[in-house]
N, C-alpha and C positions, 0 to 999 in steps of 0.2 A: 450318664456322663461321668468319666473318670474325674478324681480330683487333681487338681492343676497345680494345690499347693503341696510343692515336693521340702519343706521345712519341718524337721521335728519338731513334735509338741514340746516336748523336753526343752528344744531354744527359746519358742515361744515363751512356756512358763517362766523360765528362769529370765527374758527378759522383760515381765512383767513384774518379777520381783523385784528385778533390779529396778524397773520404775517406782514401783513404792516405794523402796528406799530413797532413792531421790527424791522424791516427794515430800518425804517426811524432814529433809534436811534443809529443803527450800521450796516455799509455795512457788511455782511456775508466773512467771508476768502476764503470757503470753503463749500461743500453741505453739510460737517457735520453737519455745524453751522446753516442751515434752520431750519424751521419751530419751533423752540423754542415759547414755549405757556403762554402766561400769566397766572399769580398762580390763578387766579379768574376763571380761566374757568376748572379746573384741574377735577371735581366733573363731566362737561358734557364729558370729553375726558374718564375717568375711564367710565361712564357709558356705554361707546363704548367699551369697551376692551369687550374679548372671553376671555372666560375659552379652557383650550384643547378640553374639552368635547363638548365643544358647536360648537367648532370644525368639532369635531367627528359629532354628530348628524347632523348638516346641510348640511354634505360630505354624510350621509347616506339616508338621507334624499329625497337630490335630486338622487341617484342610483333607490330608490325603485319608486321613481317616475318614471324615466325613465323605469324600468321594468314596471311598472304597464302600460304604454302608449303600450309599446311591446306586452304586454300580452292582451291588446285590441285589437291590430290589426291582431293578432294571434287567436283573437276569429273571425275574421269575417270569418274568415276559417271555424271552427268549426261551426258555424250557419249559414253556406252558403247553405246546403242543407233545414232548415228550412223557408228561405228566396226565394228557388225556384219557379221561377214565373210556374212552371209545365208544359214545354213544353219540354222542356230536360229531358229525363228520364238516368238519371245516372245508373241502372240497367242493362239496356239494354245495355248500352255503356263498360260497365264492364265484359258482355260478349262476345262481339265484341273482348275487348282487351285477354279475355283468350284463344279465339277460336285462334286470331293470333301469339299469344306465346306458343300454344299449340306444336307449330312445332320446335320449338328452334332456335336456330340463322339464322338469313334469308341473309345472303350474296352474293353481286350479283353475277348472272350466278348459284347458287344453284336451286336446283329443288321447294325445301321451300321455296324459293324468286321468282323464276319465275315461278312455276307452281300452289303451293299448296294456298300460299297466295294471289297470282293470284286469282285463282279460286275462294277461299270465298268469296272475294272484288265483285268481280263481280256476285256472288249469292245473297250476300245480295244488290247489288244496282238492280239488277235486281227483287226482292222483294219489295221492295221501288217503284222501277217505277209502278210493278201492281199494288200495296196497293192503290198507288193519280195519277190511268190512268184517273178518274172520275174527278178530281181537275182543279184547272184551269192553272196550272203549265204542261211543258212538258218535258221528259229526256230523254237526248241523250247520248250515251258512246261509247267512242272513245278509242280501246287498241293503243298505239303508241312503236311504237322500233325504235328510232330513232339512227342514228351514225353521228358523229360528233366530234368534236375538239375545243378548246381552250385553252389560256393561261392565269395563273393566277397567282401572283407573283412569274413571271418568270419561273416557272413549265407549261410544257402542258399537260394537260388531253386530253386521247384519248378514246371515249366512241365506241361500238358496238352493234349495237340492246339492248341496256338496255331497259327496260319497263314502261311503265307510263302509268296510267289507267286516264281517264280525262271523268268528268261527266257533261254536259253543263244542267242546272237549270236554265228554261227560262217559262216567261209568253206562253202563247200555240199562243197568238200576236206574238208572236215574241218579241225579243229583239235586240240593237246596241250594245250596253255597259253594261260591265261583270264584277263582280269582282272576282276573284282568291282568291281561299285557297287552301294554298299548306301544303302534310303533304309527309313522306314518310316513304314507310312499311320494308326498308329494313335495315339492323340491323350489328354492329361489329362482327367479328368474336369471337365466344366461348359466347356469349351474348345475352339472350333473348329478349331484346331491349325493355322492357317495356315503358318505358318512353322516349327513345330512337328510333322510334317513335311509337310505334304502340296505344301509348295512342293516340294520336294525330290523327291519323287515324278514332282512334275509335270511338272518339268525333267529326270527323270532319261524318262519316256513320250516327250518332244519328243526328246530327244538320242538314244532309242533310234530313233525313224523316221528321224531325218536318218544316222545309221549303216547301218539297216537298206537305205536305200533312196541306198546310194554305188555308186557306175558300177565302182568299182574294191573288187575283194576285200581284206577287210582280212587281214591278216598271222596276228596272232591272234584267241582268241576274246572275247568279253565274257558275263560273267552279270550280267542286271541283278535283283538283289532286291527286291523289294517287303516288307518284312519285318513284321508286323502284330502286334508284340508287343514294342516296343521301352520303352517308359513302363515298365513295374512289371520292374525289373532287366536290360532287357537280353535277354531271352529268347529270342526267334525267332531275333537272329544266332547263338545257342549253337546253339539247332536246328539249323539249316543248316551251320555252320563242320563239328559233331561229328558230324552224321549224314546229308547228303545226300550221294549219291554223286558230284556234281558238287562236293564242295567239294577232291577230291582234285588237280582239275588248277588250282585258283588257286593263280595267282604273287604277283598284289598286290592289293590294294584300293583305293578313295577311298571314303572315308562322307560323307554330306551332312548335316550337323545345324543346327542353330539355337539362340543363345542369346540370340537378338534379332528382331526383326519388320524384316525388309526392310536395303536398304543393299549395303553389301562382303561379299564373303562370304571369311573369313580362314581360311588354313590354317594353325591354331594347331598340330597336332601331324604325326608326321611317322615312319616307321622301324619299327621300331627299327632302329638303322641306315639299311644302302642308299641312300646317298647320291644313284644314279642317281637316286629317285624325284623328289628336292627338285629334282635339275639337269633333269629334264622338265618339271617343271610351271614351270622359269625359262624352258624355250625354248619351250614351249607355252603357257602360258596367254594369252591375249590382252589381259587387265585385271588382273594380279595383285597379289597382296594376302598378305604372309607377313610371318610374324616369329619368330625363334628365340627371341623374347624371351616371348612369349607360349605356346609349347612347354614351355619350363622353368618357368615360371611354373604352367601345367597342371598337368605332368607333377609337379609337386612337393607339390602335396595344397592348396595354398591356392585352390583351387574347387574346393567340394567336390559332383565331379558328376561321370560318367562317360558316354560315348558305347561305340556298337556298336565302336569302334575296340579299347578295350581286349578285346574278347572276341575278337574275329579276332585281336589279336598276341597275347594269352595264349594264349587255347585252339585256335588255328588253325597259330600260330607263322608267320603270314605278314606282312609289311610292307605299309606303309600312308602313304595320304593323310587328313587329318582335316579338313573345311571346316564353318564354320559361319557363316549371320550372324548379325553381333554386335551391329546397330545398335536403339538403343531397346528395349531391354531391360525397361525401366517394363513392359509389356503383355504381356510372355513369359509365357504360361500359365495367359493371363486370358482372359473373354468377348473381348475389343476384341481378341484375335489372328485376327483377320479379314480375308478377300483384298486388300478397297479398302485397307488399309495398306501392305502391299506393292506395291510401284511397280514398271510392265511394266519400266522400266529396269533394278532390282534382277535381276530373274526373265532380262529379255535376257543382262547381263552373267554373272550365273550361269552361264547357258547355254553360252556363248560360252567360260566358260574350262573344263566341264566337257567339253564334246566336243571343244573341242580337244585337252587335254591325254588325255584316252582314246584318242581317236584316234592320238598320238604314242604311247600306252604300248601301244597293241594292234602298231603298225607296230616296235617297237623289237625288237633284238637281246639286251635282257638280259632284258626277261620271260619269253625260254626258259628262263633258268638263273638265278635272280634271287642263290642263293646265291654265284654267284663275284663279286657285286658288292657283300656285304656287310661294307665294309671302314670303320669308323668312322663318325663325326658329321659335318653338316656345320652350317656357318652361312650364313644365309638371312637376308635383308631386303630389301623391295623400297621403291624409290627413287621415293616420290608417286605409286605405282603407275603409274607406267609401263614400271619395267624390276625384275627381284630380279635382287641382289647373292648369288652363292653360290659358298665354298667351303669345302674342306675344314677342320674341327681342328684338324687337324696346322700346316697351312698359316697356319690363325686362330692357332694360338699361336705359329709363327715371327715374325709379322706382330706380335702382342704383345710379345714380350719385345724386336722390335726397337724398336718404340718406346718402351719402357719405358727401355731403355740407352742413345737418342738422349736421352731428358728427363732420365735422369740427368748424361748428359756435359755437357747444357747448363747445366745448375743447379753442376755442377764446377766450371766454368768459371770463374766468382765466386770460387772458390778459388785459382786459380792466379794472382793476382793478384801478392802476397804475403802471408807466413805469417800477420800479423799482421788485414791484411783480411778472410784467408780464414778465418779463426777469426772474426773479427766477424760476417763475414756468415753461417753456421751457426750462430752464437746468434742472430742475427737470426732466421732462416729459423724458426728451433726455436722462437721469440717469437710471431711471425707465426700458426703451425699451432697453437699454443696458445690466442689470440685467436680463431681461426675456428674450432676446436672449441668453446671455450666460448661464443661464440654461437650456433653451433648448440642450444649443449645448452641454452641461455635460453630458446632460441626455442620450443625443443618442447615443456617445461617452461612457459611461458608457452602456449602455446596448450594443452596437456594440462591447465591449471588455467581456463581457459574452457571448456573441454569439461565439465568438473566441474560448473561453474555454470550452463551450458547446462541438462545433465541434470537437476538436483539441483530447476530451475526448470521441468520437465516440456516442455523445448520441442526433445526429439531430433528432427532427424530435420527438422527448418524447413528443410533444405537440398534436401528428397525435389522439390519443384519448383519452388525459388529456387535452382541451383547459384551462381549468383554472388553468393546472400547467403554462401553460406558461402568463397566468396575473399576476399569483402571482408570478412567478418569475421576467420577464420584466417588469411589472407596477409596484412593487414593487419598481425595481430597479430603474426606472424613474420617479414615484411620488416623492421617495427620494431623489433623487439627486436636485428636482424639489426644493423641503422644504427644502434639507439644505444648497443650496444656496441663497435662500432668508432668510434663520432665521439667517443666517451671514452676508448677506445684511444690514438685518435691526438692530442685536446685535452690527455692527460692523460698518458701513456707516450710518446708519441711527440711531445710536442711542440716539438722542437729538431730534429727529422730532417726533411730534406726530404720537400717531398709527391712528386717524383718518383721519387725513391728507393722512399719507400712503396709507392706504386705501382708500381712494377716490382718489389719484394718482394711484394705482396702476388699479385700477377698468378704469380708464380713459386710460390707457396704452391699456386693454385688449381692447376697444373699436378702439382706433387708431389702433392697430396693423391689424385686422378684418378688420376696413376701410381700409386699406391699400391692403389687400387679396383681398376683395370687388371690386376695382377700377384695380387691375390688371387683373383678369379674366375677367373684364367687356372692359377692353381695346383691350382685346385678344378674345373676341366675342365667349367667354364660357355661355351656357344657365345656366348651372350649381352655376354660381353666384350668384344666390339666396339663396345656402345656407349662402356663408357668408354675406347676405345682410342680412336673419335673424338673424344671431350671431349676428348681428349689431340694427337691428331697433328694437327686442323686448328689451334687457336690456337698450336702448338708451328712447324708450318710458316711461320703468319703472323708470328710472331715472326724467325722465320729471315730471311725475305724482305723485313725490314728493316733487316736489317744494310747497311752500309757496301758490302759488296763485292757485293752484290746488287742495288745498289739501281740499276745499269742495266740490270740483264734481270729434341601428348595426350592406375575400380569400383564410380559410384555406383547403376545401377540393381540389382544383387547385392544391394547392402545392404538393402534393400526386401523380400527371401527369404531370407535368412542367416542368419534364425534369433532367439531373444529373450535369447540370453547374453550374447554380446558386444556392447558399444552401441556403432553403425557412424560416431556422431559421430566415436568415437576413430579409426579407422580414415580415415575420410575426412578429418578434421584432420592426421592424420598423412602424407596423400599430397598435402595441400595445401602440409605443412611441407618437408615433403620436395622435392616440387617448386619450392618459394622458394628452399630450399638449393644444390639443381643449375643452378639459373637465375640462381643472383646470384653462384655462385663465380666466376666470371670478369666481376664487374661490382663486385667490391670494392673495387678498387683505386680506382674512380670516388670512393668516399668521402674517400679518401686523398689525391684531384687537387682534390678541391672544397674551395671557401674557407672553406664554411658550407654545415651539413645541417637548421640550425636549423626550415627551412618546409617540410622534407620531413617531418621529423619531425612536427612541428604537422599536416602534411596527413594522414599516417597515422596517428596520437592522434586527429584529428579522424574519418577514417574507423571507423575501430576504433568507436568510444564511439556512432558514430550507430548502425551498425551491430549492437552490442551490444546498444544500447534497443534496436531494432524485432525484435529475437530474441527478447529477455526477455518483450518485450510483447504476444508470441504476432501479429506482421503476416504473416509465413511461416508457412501453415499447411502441413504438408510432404503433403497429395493432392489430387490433383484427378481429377476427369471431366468436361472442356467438352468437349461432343456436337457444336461448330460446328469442332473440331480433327482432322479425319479422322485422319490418322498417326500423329501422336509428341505429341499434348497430354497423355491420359489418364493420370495419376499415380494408381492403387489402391492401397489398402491393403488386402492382401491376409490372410484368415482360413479357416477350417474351421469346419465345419459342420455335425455328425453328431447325427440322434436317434439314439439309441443304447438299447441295454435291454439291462442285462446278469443272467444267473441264475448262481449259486452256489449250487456242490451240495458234498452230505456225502459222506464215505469213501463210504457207502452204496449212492450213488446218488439219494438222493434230493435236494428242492432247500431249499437251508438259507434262501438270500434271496436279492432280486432289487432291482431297481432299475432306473429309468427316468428319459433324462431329453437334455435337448439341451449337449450338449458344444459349447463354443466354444473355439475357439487358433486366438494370433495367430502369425501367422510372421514379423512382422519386432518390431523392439526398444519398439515405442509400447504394445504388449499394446493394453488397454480404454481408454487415457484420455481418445481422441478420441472413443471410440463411446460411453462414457458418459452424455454428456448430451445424446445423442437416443434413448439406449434407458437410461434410470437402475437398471431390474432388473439389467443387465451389470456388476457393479463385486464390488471386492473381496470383500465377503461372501459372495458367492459363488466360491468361486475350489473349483477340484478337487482333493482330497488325496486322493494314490493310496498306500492299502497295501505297504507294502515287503514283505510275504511274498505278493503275486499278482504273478502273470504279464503283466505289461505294465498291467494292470489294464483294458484295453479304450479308452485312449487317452493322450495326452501328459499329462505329469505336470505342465506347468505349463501349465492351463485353467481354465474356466469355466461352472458346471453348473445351468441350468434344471430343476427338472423337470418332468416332461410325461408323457402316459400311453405306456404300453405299445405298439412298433410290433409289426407284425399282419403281416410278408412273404408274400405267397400263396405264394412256395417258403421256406421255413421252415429253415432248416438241420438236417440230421442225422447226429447224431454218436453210433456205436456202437462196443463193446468187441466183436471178433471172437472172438479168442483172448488165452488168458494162461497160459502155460508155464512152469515151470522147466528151466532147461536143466543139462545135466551138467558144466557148468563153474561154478555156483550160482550162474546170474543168472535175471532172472526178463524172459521174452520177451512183449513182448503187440502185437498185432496190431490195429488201430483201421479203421473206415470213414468216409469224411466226403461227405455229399451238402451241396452248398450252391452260391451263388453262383457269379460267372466268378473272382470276388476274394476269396480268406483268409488270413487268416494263421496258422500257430499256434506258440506259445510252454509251452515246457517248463521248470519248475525241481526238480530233486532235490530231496526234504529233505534235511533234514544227517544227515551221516555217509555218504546216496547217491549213488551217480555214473551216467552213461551211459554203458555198454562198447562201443555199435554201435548203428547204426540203418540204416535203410534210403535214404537222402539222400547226394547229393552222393559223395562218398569213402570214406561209409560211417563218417566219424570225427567223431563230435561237436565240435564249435567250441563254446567255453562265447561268449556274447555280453555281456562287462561286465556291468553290475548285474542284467540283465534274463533273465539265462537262456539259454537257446538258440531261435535264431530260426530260422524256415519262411516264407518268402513263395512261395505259392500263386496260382497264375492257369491258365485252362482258354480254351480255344476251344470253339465249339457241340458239342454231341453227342458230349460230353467221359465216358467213364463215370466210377463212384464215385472220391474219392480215398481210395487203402488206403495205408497206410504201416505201418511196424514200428518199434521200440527194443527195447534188449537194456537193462535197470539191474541194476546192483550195489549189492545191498542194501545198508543200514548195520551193522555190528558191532552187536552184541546189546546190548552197552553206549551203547551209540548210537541206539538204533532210539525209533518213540518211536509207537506202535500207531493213537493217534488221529487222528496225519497222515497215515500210508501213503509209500509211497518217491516217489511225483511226484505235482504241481500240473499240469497239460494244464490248457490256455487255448487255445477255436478262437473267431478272429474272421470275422467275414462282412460285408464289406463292397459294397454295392446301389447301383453307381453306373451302372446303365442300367435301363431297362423301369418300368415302374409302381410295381415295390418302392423305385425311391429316391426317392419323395414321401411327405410324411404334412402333414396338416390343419397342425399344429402347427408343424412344420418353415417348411412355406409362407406362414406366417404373420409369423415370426420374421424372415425373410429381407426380407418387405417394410418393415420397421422400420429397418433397416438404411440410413444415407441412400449419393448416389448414388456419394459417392466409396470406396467400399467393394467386393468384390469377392468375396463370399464362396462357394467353394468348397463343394459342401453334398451330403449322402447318408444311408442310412441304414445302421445296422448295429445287429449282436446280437452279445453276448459270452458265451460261454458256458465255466467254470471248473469241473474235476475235479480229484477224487482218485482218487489208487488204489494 
C-alpha cells in the first residue's frame, strides 16, 4: 500500500519542536491545550491543509485503484485459455461435462447416478486406456460398492452399495506411491450439478488422457476417483479411503469441489500440515488462486459445509489439496446450475492447474515418504493470481513480531524527544485510539439500528440482487458516523492542535491499532496474520522512505442458504462495517488535514436517507430470474417441497393416526413473505408445529403445511421387528429390517428413565443428537439388499418406567427423490403456483413412527 500521508517530515519535525517549546513555557491543563503552533510556522501547517475535494479525490482515487488491481486479476481468467500450455483440451472436457448433465440430476440410488453415468465414465476411461495401451503408462479400473458406516459431528452416516469408479494411472514398472484425485458424479436433488460436480469430473476424464497418453513415464502413480455418493454425507470417499485396497498406497490427495458455478477455482484448504503440498501447487500451478485466509476461515465452522477432504484427512490420515469454485454462488444447487454457465475458460484454466500440479506431485521426491515432510503450517497467498506467496509459520511469525518491534520503535520515537513531550504525546496517542474505537462502535451500532428497521419493515434481504444498494445504504451509514465523529473530535477536542500534527497522530494510531491485530493472531497461531502485518509494513516503510536521510535514494451468495435463524442483513451489514473500518483507518487523518467535512457529510446524509426510502419502500426486491442473463443473473429463492404422509402407530402395533399433507421450508431468512401474495393459502396460519415428544416429526420444525391426500409410492416402505431379546446383562436387544427407498433416515428417542447401551452403527456408541434424539442417515446404490440394523436399551428403573410408552419412539423417514415415486397430482400442481423467481426443491416422502 502507497503511503496516504503526503506532509513532509521536515513540517512534522519542526511542529514538534515547536510543541516543546510550548511546553516548556506552559504545562498544558488539558489535551485541548496541546499542540498550539508557533505563528512562524503557520504558512508550512496551511500548506498541509485539504480542501473537501481533495478529500474527495484521494478517497476516489485509491477505490479505482483498488478496482483496477481486481479487474487484473480477473483478467488472468479471461487469458487463461491463451496462456494454455496445450495439453488440456477444454473442448473436450466441455463435452464430457454435457454428455453428464445430459441426464438431469444424478442422486444416489437413481438409475442416472448408478447406471447411466456409470456407464459413460466408464466408456470414456475405457477409450483412454486403448488410445496409450502403446504408452508407457498402464490402467487399471476398479467399479467398487462399498457399505459402511460412520460418525461425523455426531450424526452417523450409513452407506449401502453406493458406487465409486476408481482408475489406478501407474508407470507399466509398476508403482508404491499414488496420488488421489477425487471428484464426484453425483448431484442434489432437482439439480443438474454442473459445477456441483460433474465439471470436476470432466476435468478430472480430460487430465487423465493427457497423463495417460505422456511420452515420458511418470515417477508415481495416480488414482483417479470417480466417487458417486458425495451429496448425502460424504459416503463413497469413506468407502474407498476405509476399504478399498488401493487406498493403502495413497500419499496425498486434491479434491475438486464447487461452491459456486464457474470462475477461479480457490484452494481454500490444505494439510494437515505438509507444507511441500502448498509449495507444489506455488511452483506448479499455472493460474493460481490460494488463500490461507480462506483455510482458517473454513476450517473454523463458520461455513457450515464439509467436502470429501475432511474424510480422507480424518479417516484416511492423509494430506490434502481442497479446490473449489467459488464464483456466483446465487445458482449453487439450483435448476440454473447448468454447463452453458460455466465458461470453457473456467474449465481451461481448471485444467491447466490440475494437471500441472499432479504432474509435479506424481514426479516429486517427497510423495514417497510424505511423513518426513510433515513439519508445521504454512502461509499461502497468491499475488492477482499470477504468482502464490509461500512460506512457513515459523518464518510468518519471525516476519511478524519484527514488524511489530519496527512499529513499536517508530511510535517511541516521539518519546524520546523530551520527558515532558514524551508524556504528551502517549496521552495523545491514548486520545486518539480512544476516538477511533469509539467511532467504530457508533458506526456498527448505527448500522446495527438500520438493520433493525430494515427487518422490522419486512424488507431483508433487498441486497440478494442490489449488492450496491446495500453499500450505499450501510457504508454510507458507517463511513458517516465514521467522519462525524472525528470532524467533532477535532472542531470540538482538538480544536487548538494543529491539523498536521493530527494528522500524523491520527496516521500513527492506524498503525498501532494493525500492530495490535498483527501481534494477536500471531499469538494465537493464525497463518492468516499476514494480512495485517501488511496493513502494517507497507504504510510503516512508506513512512520511513520519507524521512530526511532517505529522501535521496473483496459472503453474500451463503446468505441465500444459511438458513432462517440468523437474519444475513446482520451479517452482511457487519462485513460492509467492517470493511469501512479497515478501509478508512489509514485515511483518517484526511479528516484531520481538511478545512471542512461539512459537504461530505451532506453528501453521505444525503446518500443514506435516499437510500434508506428505496429500502423501506420495497424498490429492491432481493430475487430474480432474467432467462435473457445466461451466467450470473438468476437470484432464486430457494425452498423445500415435500408431500409427505406420516402414520403413527401404538405400543401395539397398530396405527393410532396419520396425516397427509405438503410441507413447505424456507432456507433462507424471508420464510413466506414474498411468496405470499402470489400463493395467499401459504401464510402464517398455516405454519407446522412439530411435537416435542416425536422423532424429528418427519420434517423441519419451522414450516408450512397444506393438506393434501395420501401419497400412494409403488415401492412402499417396509419396516419390520425381526427379533427382541433380553440379554444377560438386563438390556433388552432388538433387531429391525427396513426395505424402502435409495434415501432414509431414521431417528430414535428413549423414553425417560431409558438409555442406548450399543447398537450396530458407526463405533458401535450411540451419539445422543441435541434435541432430536439420535440420528441415521441412510443411502443405498441399486440392488442394495434389506437394511437390518440392531440397538441394545437400557430399561428405565421400575420407579421410572412408565408401561404405556414402552422404552423407544423409532421414526423411518423415506425420502423419493428419483423414479416416478417423486411426483404426485398435488405436488405438481403446487409447484406451478409458485412464480419464476423461486426455486423450489420438491419430492415425496412417508414417515412412519413406533413404539416399543
Amino acid at each position: 500500500m502507497s503511503n496516504p500521508v503526503i506532509i513532509p517530515i521536515s513540517e512534522r519535525d519542526s511542529t514538534v519542536r515547536n510543541r516543546a517549546q510550548h511546553n516548556q513555557q506552559k504545562q498544558p491543563d488539558s489535551c485541548n491545550e496541546k499542540g498550539l503552533q508557533s505563528h512562524n510556522h503557520k504558512p508550512e501547517v496551511s500548506a498541509g491543509m485539504l480542501g473537501e475535494s481533495s478529500v474527495v479525490i484521494l478517497l476516489l482515487g485509491f477505490m479505482c485503484l483498488v478496482r483496477i488491481l481486481v479487474l487484473i486479476s480477473v483478467q488472468q481468467l479471461i487469458s487463461s485459455s491463451s496462456s494454455s500450455t496445450g495439453h488440456f483440451n477444454a473442448l473436450r472436457a466441455r463435452k464430457h461435462l454435457e454428455r453428464i448433465t445430459s441426464v438431469g440430476p444424478r442422486t444416489i440410488g437413481s438409475p442416472e447416478n448408478e447406471i447411466t453415468t456409470v456407464n459413460y465414465l466408464l466408456d470414456q476411461i475405457e477409450q483412454i486406456r486403448s488410445e496409450s495401451e502403446t504408452g508407457p503408462h498402464s490402467i487399471t479400473v476398479d467399479v467398487q460398492r462399498p457399505t459402511g458406516s460412520f460418525s461425523i459431528n455426531g450424526f452417523i452416516s450409513y452407506y449401502d452399495r453406493v458406487t465409486n469408479i476408481a482408475v489406478k494411472l501407474q508407470p507399466k514398472t509398476s508403482a508404491q506411491h499414488f496420488m488421489l484425485a477425487n471428484c464426484h458424479f453425483d448431484s442434489v436433488a432437482n439439480s443438474p450439478g454442473a459445477s456441483d460436480d460433474a465439471v470436476s469430473c470432466s476435468v478430472m476424464l480430460e487430465v487423465l488422457h493427457s497423463l495417460a497418453n505422456l511420452s515420458t513415464p511418470l515417477k508415481h502413480g495416480i488414482i483417479f476417483l470417480f466417487n458417486g455418493a458425495e451429496e448425502n454425507n460424504l459416503q463413497a470417499s469413506h468407502g474407498f479411503i476405509t476399504q478399498h485396497p488401493w487406498a493403502q498406497q495413497v500419499r496425498a490427495f486434491v479434491n475438486l469441489e464447487a461452491a459456486g458455478v464457474g470462475g477461479k477455482e480457490l484452494v481454500f484448504q490444505t494439510g494437515p500440515e505438509n507444507p511441500w503440498l502448498v509449495q507444489a501447487y506455488a511452483q506448479a500451478a499455472v493460474h493460481p488462486f490460494a488463500s490461507v485466509v480462506s483455510q482458517e476461515i473454513f476450517q473454523s465452522g463458520l461455513i457450515p459445509s464439509d467436502t470429501d477432504f475432511r474424510i480422507y484427512r480424518d479417516f484416511g490420515n492423509i494430506p490434502g489439496i481442497d479446490l473449489a469454485f467459488i464464483e456466483n454462488g446465487y445458482i449453487y444447487h439450483t435448476k440454473y446450475d447448468t454447463p452453458e454457465r460455466i465458461p470453457t475458460d473456467s474449465i481451461q484454466r481448471a485444467g491447466d492447474n490440475i494437471l500441472s500440479v499432479l504432474k509435479h506431485l506424481v514426479m516429486s521426491d517427497e510423495l514417497a515418504d510424505s511423513s518426513q515432510y510433515r513439519h508445521g503450517n504454512m502461509v499461502f497467498f497468491d499475488l492477482l493470481g499470477v504468482m502464490v506467496v509461500v512460506y512457513t509459520a515459523r518464518f510468518g511469525t519471525i516476519i511478524n513480531y519484527t514488524v511489530a518491534i519496527a512499529t513499536v520503535i517508530c511510535l517511541c520515537k516521539k518519546c524520546t524527544l523530551t520527558s515532558n513531550v514524551g508524556v504528551g504525546y502517549m496521552y495523545d496517542l491514548g486520545c486518539a485510539v480512544c476516538w477511533v474505537l469509539l467511532s467504530w462502535s457508533v458506526a456498527l451500532l448505527t448500522v446495527r439500528f438500520v438493520v433493525l428497521i430494515v427487518t422490522l419493515m419486512g424488507r431483508s434481504m433487498f441486497w440478494y440482487t442490489h449488492f450496491h444498494a446495500a453499500v450505499c445504504l450501510y457504508g454510507s451509514a458507517a463511513i458517516g458516523m465514521i467522519v462525524l465523529i472525528h470532524t467533532l473530535a477535532k472542531n470540538l477536542y482538538y480544536r487548538n492542535m494543529s491539523r498536521v500534527y493530527l494528522a500524523d497522530l491520527f496516521f500513527n494510531v492506524s498503525l498501532l491499532l494493525w500492530c495490535s491485530v498483527l501481534l494477536i493472531l500471531t499469538l494465537y497461531g493464525f497463518c492468516s496474520a499476514y494480512v495485517p502485518m501488511m496493513m502494517v509494513v507497507f504504510p510503516l516503510i512508506s513512512k520511513l522512505l520519507l524521512k530526511k536521510h532517505f529522501r535521496a535514494r473483496v459472503f453474500t451468495p451463503i446468505q441465500g442458504r444459511s438458513g432462517t435463524k440468523t437474519p444475513p442483513d446482520v451479517v452482511l451489514a457487519l462485513i460492509v462495517t467492517l470493511a469501512t473500518v479497515i478501509l478508512s483507518t489509514y485515511f483518517l487523518h484526511f479528516i484531520y488535514l481538511s478545512r471542512s467535512m461539512k459537504r461530505i457529510l451532506a453528501g453521505l446524509g444525503s446518500v443514506f436517507t435516499v437510500m434508506f426510502v428505496l429500502v423501506c419502500c420495497g424498490l429492491f426486491f432481493p430475487y430474480s430470474a432474467d432467462p435473457s442473463c445466461p451466467r450470473s443473473c438468476p437470484r432464486p429463492k430457494r425452498i423445500f417441497v415435500q408431500h409427505t404422509t406420516r402414520w403413527f402407530h401404538a405400543l401395539n402395533g397398530s396405527l393410532q393416526s396419520s396425516d397427509s399433507g405438503l410441507c413447505i421450508s424456507s432456507v433462507d431468512y424471508t420464510d413466506m413473505q414474498h411468496i405470499t401474495p402470489h400463493i395467499p393459502q401459504i401464510n402464517d396460519s398455516i405454519r407446522w408445529h412439530c411435537q416435542d415428544h416425536l422423532p424429528y416429526c418427519g420434517s423441519s420444525r419451522k414450516s408450512w403445511y397444506l393438506p393434501a391426500p395420501e401419497v400412494s409410492p409403488e415401492a412402499p416402505l417396509e419396516f419390520r421387528l425381526l427379533s427382541r431379546q433380553e440379554t444377560e446383562w438386563g438390556t433388552v436387544k432388538m433387531t429391525f429390517e427396513v426395505k424402502g427407498p435409495s434415501l432414509m433416515s431414521l431417528y430414535m428417542r428413549p423414553q425417560a428413565g431409558a438409555s442406548l447401551s450399543g447398537w450396530s452403527f458407526g463405533d458401535r456408541t450411540p451419539q445422543f443428537n441435541l434435541s432430536e434424539g439420535y440420528f441415521i442417515s441412510y443411502s443405498r446404490g441399486l440392488d442394495a439388499p434389506a437394511w437390518s440394523f440392531w440397538f441394545e436399551i437400557q430399561p428405565p428403573k421400575s420407579s421410572d418406567a412408565s408401561p404405556d410408552e414402552g422404552l423407544i419412539s423409532l421414526a423411518v423417514s423415506a425420502h423419493y427423490f428419483s423414479g416416478s415415486d417423486r411426483h404426485s397430482e398435488q405436488l405438481e400442481s403446487l409447484l406451478k403456483r409458485f412464480p419464476a423467481w423461486v426455486f423450489p426443491s420438491s419430492w415425496i416422502s412417508t414417515y412412519h413412527m413406533y413404539r416399543y
